[in-house]
C-alpha positions in Angstrom: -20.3 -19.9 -3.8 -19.2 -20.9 -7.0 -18.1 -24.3 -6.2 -21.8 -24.8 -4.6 -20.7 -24.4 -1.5 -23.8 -23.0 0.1 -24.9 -19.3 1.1 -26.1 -20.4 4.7 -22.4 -22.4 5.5 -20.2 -19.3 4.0 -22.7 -17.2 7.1 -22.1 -19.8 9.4 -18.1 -19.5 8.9 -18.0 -15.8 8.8 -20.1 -15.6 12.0 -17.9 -18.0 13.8 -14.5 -16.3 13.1 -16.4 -12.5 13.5 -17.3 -13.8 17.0 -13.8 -15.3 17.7 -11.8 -11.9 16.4 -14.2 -9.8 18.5 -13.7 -11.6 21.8 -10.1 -12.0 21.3 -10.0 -8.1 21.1 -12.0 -7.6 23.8 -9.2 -10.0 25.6 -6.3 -7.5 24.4 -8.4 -4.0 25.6 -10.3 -5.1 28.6 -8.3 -6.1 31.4 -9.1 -9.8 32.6 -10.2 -9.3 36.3 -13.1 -7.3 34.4 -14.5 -9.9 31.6 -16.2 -11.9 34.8 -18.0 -8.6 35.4 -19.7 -7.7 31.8 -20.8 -9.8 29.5 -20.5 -8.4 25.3 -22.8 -8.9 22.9 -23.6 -8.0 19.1 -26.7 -8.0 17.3 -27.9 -7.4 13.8 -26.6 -9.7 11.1 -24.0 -10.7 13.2 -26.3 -11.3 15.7 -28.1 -13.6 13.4 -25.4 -15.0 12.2 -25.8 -13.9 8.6 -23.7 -11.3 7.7 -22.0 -11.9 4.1 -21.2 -8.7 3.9 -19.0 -6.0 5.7 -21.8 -4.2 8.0 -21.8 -1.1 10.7 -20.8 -2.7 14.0 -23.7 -3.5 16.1 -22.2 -4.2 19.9 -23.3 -3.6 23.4 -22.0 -4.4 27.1 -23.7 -5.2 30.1 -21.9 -4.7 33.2 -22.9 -6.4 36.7 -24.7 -4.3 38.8 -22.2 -2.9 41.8 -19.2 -3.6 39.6 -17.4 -0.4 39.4 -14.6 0.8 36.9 -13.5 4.5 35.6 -11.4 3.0 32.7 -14.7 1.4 31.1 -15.7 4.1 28.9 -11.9 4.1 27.4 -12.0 0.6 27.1 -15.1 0.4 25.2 -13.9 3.4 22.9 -10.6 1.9 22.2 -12.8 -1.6 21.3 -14.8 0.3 18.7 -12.0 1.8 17.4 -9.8 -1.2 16.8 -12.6 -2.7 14.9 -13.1 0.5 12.7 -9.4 0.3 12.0 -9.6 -3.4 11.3 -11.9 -2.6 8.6 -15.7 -2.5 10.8 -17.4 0.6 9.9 -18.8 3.2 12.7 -22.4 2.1 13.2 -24.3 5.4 11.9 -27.1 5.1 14.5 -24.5 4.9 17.3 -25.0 1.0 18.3 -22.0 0.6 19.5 -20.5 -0.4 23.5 -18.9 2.8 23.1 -22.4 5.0 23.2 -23.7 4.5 27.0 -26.9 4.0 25.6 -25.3 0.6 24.6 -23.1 0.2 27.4 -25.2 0.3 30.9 -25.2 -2.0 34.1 -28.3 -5.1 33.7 -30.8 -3.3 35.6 -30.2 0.3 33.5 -30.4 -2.0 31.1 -33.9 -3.6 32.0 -35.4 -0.4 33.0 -34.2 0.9 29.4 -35.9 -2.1 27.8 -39.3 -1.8 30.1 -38.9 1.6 29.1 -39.2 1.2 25.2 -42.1 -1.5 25.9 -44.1 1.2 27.0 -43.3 4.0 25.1 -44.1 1.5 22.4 -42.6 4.9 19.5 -41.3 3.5 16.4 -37.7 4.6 17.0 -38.3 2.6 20.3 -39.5 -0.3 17.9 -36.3 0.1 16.2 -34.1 -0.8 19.1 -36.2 -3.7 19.9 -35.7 -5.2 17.2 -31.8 -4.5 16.9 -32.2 -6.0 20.5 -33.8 -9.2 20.1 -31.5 -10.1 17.5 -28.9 -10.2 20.4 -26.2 -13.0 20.6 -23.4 -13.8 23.2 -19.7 -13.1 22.6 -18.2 -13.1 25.3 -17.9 -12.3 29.4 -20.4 -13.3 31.7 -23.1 -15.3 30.1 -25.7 -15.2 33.0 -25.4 -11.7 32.3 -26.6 -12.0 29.0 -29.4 -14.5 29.4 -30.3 -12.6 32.4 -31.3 -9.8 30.1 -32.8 -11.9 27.5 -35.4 -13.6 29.6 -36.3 -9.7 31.1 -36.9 -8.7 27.3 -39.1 -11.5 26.4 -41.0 -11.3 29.4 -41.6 -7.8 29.0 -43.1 -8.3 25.2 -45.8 -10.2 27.1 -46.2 -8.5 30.7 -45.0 -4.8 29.9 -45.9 -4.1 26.4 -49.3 -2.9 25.3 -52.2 -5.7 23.6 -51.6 -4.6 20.3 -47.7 -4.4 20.7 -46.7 -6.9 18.4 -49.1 -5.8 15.4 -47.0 -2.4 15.5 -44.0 -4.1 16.1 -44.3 -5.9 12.4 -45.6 -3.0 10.8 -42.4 -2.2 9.1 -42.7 -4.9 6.7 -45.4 -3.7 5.0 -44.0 0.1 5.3 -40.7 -1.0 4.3 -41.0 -4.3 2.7 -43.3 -3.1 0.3 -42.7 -5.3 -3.0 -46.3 -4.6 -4.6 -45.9 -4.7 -8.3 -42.6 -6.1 -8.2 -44.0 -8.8 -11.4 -44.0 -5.6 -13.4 -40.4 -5.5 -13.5 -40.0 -8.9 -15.2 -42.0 -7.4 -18.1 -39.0 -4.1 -19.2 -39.5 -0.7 -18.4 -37.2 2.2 -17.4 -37.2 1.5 -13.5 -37.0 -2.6 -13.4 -34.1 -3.0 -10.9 -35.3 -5.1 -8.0 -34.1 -4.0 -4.3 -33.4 -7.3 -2.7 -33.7 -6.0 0.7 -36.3 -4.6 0.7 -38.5 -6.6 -1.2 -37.2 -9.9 0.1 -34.8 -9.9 2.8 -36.4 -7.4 5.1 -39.7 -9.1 4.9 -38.5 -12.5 6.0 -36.2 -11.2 8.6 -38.4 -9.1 9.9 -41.0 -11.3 10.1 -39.3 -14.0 11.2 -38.3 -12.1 14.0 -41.5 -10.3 15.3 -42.9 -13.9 15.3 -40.2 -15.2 17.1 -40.7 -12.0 20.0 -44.8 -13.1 20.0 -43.8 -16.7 21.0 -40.9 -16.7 22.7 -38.3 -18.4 20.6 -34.6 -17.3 21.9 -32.7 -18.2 18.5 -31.9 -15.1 16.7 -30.9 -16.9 13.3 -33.7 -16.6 10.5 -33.1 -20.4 9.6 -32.9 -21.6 13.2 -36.6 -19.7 14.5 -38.0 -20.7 10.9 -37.4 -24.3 12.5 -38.6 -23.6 16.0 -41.7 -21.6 14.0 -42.2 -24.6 12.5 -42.2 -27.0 15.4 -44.6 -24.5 17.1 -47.0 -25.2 14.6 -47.1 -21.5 13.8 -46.0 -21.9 10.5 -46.5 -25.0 8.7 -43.6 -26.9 7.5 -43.5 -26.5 4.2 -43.8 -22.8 4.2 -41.1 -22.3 7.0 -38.8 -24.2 4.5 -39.7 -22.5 1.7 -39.1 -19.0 3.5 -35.6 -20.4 4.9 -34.7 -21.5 0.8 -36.0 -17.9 -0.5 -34.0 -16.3 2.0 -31.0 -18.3 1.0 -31.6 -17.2 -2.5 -31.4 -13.6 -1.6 -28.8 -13.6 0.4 -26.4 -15.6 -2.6 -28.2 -13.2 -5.0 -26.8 -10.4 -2.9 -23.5 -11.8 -2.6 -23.3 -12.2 -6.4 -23.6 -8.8 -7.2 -21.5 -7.6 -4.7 -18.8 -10.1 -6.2 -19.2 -9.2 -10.2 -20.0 -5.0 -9.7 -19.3 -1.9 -7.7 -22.2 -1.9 -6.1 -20.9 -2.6 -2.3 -24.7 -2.3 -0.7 -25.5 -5.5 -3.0 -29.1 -4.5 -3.2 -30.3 -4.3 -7.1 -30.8 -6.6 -9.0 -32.4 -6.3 -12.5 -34.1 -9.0 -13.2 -34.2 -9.0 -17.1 -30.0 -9.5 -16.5 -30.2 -12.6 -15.3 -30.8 -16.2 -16.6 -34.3 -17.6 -17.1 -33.5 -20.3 -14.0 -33.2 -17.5 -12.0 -35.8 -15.4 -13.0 -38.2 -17.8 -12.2 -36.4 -18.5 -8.6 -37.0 -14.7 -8.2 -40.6 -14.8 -8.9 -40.8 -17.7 -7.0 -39.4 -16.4 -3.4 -41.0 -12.9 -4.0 -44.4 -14.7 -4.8 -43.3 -16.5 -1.0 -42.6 -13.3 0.6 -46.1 -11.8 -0.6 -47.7 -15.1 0.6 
């Protein structure tokens, strides 16, 4: 970073070798006549693609329906435990190939999608969106795709009219950065949380607008683009999200590089230099817009 080497290249590398060290472990655990059978995927910032920071695993198997085999619950346990011991936390909320919930056969898997279409709750919201941000590792790719096209046809067929409207509430419930120009100004509590106020935001919505029209990429940049060819956003602003999601994300990285602070999320303005004060007003200003 340093050097200049940019935020969005370091992701690409990390995502690259993070996919090639999970499937090579899933080579070592799962015995070979099976990987033609199940298909493993991850999601979250890996599934995006822009993870610069150690995260929670986020991983789930599909297994071909009819294929049968006792030993797949110990396999996928010993998987998640090789990563926790190679330095991947436990996900907290249980994401993991290891929890049945995340490890189910395509059409438990579909019915379990359909399923959270309908109930439309916002913990079933929640694993939509872990969902959707879904990308191949390894196994059976027809396996994978398979399930992709049944979730996006489901956001238009299954779930209810006003599905994606509560589908993007989060970013104003979580993403709220109102009164985030206050801070520039001094005062006790003038620590900025980047995630909240700027990542979550453009992630987020990024990716609920990437559900509504069908776009399969699942990095921020790469439906940004698509977005933008769709003329659902316009060109400029697309680019302008993409740069001010950039800057957060090397912002994040920063801090996490020069303090003890391993979330990376603060970030007091007033600390930093008056270059990048103004890029901070600048990409929150573009994440209000």
């Amino acid at each position: 970073i340093s050097t200049g080497v940019k935020t969005r290249f370091v992701m690409e590398l990390l995502a690259a070798l993070n996919s090639q060290i999970l499937s090579k472990l899933f080579d070592l655990i799962v015995p070979l006549e099976v990987h033609p059978h199940a298909c493993l995927f991850v999601m979250g910032s890996e599934g995006r693609g822009e993870q610069i920071l150690r995260t929670d695993q986020d991983n789930a198997l599909i297994i071909r329906n009819g294929f049968k085999d006792d030993n797949l619950p110990s396999y996928a346990a010993q998987f998640n435990e090789a990563l926790a011991n190679m330095g991947y936390p436990y996900c907290d909320g249980k994401i993991m190939l290891s929890n049945e919930r995340w490890r189910k056969t395509s059409t438990a898997f579909e019915k379990q999608i359909t399923a959270w279409y309908v109930s439309g709750s916002s913990e079933d919201m929640m694993w939509i969106a872990t969902l959707v941000d879904a990308h191949f590792v390894c196994g059976d790719i027809k396996l994978f795709e398979q399930l992709q096209k049944h979730w996006q046809v489901s956001a238009k067929n299954v779930a209810t009219s006003n599905f994606i409207n509560r589908f993007a509430k989060p970013i104003l419930q979580f993403g709220d950065s109102s009164g985030w120009w206050q801070k520039f100004v001094g005062g006790s509590e003038t620590d900025i949380d980047l995630k909240k106020a700027g990542i979550f935001p453009i992630v987020h919505g990024v990716r609920a607008l990437s559900l509504e029209y069908q776009i399969t990429e699942t990095n921020t940049r790469s439906r940004l683009q698509q977005l933008a060819q769709q003329r659902v956003l316009d060109d400029t602003m697309a680019q302008n999200l993409a740069e001010a999601l950039d800057f957060f994300m090397a912002k994040r990285l920063d801090v996490a590089l020069t303090t003890q602070d391993r979330t990376a999320r603060a970030v007091n303005p007033n600390n930093l230099s008056a270059l990048e004060k103004d890029l901070l007003k600048e990409c929150l200003a573009m994440v209000k817009d």
